[in-house]
C-alpha positions as CSV (number, residue, x, y, z in Angstrom):
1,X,17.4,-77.8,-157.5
2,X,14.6,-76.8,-159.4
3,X,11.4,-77.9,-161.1
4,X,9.5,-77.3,-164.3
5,X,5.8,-76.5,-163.4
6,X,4.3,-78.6,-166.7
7,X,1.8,-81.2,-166.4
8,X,4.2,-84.2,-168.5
9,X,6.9,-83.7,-165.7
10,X,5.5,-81.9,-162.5
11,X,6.5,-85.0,-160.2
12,X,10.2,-84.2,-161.7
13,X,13.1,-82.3,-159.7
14,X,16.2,-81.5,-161.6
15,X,19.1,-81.0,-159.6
16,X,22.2,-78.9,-161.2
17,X,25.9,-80.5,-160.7
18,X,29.1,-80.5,-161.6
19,X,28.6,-78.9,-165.1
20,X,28.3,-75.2,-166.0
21,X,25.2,-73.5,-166.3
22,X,25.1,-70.4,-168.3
23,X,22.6,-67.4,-168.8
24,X,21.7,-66.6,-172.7
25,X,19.8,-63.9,-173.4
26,X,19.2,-63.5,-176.9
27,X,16.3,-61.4,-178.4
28,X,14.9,-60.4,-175.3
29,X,14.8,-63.6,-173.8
30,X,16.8,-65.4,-171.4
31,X,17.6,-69.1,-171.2
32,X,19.8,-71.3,-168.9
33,X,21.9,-73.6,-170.9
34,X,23.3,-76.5,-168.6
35,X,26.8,-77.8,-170.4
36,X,28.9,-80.3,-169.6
37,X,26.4,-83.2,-169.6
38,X,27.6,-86.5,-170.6
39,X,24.4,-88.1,-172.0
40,X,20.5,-87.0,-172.6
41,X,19.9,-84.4,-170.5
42,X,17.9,-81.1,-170.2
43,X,20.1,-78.5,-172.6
44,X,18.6,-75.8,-172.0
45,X,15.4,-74.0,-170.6
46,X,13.5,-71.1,-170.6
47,X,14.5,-68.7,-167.2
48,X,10.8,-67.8,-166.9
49,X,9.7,-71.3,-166.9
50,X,11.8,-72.5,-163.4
51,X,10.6,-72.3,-160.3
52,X,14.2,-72.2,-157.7
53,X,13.9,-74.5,-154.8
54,X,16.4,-73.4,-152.3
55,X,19.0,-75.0,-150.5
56,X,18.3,-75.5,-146.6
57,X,21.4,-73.6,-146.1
58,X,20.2,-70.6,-148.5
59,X,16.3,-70.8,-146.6
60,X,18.3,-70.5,-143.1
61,X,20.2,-67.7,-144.2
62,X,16.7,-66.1,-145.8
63,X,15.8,-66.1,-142.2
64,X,18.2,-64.1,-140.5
65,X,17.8,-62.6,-137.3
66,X,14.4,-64.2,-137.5
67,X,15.6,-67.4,-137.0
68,X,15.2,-68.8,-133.8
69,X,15.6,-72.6,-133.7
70,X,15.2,-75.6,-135.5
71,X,13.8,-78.8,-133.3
72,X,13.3,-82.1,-134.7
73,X,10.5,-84.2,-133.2
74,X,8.5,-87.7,-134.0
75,X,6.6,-86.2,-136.5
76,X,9.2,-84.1,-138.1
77,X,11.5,-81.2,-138.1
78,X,10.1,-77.6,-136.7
79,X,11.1,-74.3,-137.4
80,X,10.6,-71.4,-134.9
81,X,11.1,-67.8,-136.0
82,X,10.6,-64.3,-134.2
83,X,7.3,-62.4,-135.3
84,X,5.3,-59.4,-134.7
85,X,4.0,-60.2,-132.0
86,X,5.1,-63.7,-130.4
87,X,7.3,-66.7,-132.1
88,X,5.6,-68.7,-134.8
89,X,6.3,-72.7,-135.1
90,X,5.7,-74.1,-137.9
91,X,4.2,-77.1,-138.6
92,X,5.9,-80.4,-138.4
93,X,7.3,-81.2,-141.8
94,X,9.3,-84.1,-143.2
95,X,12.2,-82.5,-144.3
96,X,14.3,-79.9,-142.4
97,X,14.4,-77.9,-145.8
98,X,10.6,-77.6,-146.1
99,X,10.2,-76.3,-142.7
100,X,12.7,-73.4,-143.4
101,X,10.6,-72.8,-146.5
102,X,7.1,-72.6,-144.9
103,X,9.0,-70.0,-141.7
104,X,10.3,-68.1,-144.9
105,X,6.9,-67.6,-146.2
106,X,5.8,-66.4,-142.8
107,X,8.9,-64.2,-142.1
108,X,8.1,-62.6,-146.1
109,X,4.3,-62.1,-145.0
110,X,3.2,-64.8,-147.7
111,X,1.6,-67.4,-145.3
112,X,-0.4,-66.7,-142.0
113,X,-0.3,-68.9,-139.6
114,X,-3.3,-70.8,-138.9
115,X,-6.0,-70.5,-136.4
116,X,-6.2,-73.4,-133.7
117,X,-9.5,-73.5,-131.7
């Protein structure tokens, strides 16, 4: 999956299957071309203008030894990891994905987790 961060089509999320994608690079430049598609599709985009979204699978594997458990409550699924100093939860979010995302950005030192008082 991934999306294209432009204002026409930020609510869109393209999702890659069963066709081949291939990387071009041609005059410095790279470009994924997606073939195989049977009707009006996305041909082909810019590399530098995707943003990746991860698999759960990929975000849980991301995580490592780190990874600690995964607990699913009314409010959604949590995600605990090993830190520096004690085990961080994250918040409760909607979909088990997006929890391994937000413990990833905590495990990579891109998020901080957030003061309670």
């Amino acid at each position: 999956m991934f999306f294209i961060p432009r204002p026409e089509i930020t609510d869109s999320v393209f999702v890659i299957s069963d066709m081949v994608v291939e990387l071009v690079e041609s005059g410095g430049e790279s470009r994924f071309h997606f073939n195989g598609t049977v009707e009006w599709a996305l041909d082909s985009v810019e590399s530098d203008s995707v943003v990746w979204l991860p698999r759960e699978n990929q975000l849980r594997e991301l995580l490592g030894d780190f990874f600690l458990s995964l607990d699913s409550s009314a409010s959604g699924f949590v995600v605990t990891v090993s830190g520096p100093a004690k085990a961080y939860h994250t918040e409760a979010e909607l979909d088990a994905a997006d929890a391994y995302a937000r413990a990833a950005l905590y495990v990579l030192g891109v998020e901080q987790p957030s003061i309670v008082s």
